[in-house]
C-alpha positions in Angstrom: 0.0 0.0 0.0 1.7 3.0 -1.1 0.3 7.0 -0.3 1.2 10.0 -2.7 3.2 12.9 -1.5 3.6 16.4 -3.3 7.3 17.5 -2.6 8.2 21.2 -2.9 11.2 23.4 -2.2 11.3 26.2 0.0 15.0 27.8 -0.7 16.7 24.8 1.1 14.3 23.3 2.4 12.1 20.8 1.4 8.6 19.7 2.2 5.9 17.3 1.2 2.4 17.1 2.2 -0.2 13.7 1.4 -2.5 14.7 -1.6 -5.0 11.7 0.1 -4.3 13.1 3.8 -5.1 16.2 4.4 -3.1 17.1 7.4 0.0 14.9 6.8 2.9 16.5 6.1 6.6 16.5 6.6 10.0 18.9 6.1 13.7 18.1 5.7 16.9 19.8 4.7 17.6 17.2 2.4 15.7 14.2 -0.3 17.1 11.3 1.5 15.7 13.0 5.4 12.5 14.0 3.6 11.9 10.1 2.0 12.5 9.1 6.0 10.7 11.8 7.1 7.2 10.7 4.9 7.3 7.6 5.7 7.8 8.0 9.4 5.0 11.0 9.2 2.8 8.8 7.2 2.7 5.8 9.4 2.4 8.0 12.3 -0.9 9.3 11.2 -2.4 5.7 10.3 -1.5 4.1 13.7 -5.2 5.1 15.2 -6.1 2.7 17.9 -9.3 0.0 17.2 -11.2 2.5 19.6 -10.7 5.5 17.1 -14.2 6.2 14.7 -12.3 7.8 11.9 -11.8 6.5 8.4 -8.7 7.4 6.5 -9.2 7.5 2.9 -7.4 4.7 1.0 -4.8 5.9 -1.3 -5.5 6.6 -5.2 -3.8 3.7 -7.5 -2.0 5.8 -9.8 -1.6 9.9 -9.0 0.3 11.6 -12.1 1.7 14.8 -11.1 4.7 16.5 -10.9 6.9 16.0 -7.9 4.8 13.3 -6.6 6.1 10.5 -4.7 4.7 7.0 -3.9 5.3 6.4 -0.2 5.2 2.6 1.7 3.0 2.7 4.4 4.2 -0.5 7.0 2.9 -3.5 6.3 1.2 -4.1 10.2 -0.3 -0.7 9.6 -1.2 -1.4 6.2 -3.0 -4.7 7.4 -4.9 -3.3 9.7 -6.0 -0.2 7.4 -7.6 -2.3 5.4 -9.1 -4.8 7.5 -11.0 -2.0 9.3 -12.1 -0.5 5.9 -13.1 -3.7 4.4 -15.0 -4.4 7.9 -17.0 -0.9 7.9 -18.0 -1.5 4.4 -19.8 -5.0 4.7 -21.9 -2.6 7.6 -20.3 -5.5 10.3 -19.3 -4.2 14.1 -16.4 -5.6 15.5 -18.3 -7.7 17.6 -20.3 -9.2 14.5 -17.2 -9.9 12.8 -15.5 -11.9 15.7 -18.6 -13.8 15.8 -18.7 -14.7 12.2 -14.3 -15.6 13.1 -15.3 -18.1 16.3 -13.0 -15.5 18.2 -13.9 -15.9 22.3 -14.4 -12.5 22.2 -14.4 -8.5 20.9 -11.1 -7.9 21.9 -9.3 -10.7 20.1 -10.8 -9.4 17.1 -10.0 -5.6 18.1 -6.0 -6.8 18.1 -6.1 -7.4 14.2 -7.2 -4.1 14.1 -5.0 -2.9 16.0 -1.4 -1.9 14.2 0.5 -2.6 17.1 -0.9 -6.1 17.8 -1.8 -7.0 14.7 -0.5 -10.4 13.7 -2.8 -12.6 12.1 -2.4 -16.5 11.7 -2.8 -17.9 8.4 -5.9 -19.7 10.2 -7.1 -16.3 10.6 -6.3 -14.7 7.2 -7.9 -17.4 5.7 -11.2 -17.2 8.0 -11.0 -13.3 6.9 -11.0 -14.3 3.5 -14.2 -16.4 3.8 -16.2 -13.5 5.8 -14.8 -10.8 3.5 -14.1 -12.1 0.1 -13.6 -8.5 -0.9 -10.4 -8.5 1.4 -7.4 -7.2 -0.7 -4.7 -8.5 0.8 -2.1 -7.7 -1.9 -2.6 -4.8 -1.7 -0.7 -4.5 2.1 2.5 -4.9 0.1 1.8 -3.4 -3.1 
């Protein structure tokens, strides 16, 4: 899963903002700091907790533009990105969802959500799958 950023120069020093996240932006004296510096900025504005209610919007395919970069977003933050989307658009809770898993209960399910403690089992990724055939997967490390 990959972001676009919109790098500019400011006499020697260089910015980027998201052009899919309005509010995530990032600075450096140099390209090589600024590449660190928009991918540290742009997982740092992903990693919500499973308690938080907003929805990030997923990031455009292709964006053509000029001084556009594609940006990696980490793969545990990625995961969990799209699990949450794909969950809010079948309309299921959390609670639903582990239901429809055989989790023991909400807060199993609110790990995988969870960027920090997200790490699924296949078992699970594959029970995923079946509740959510719409689950992208490849897209985590596309």
């Amino acid at each position: 899963m990959h972001y676009h950023f919109k790098v500019k120069k400011d006499g020697k020093i260089y910015w980027a903002t998201c052009v899919e996240l309005a509010g995530c932006a990032t600075q450096a004296e140099s390209l090589s700091e600024l590449r660190t510096n928009m991918e540290e900025a742009l997982n740092l504005y992903l990693d919500e907790g499973p308690e938080s209610k907003h929805v990030f919007a997923m990031p455009a395919d292709k964006f053509n533009g000029k001084n556009i970069v594609r940006v990696p977003v980490a793969p545990n933050i990625a995961f969990a990105l799209l699990l949450r989307q794909t969950r809010i658009k079948h309309k299921f809770t959390q609670k639903q969802l582990a239901e429809r898993l055989g989790m023991k209960n909400i807060y199993s399910y609110q790990r995988l959500e969870s960027p920090k403690t997200s790490n699924p089992a296949l078992s699970t990724i594959s029970k995923l799958k079946k509740a959510m055939p719409d689950l992208h997967l490849e897209n985590i490390f596309a």
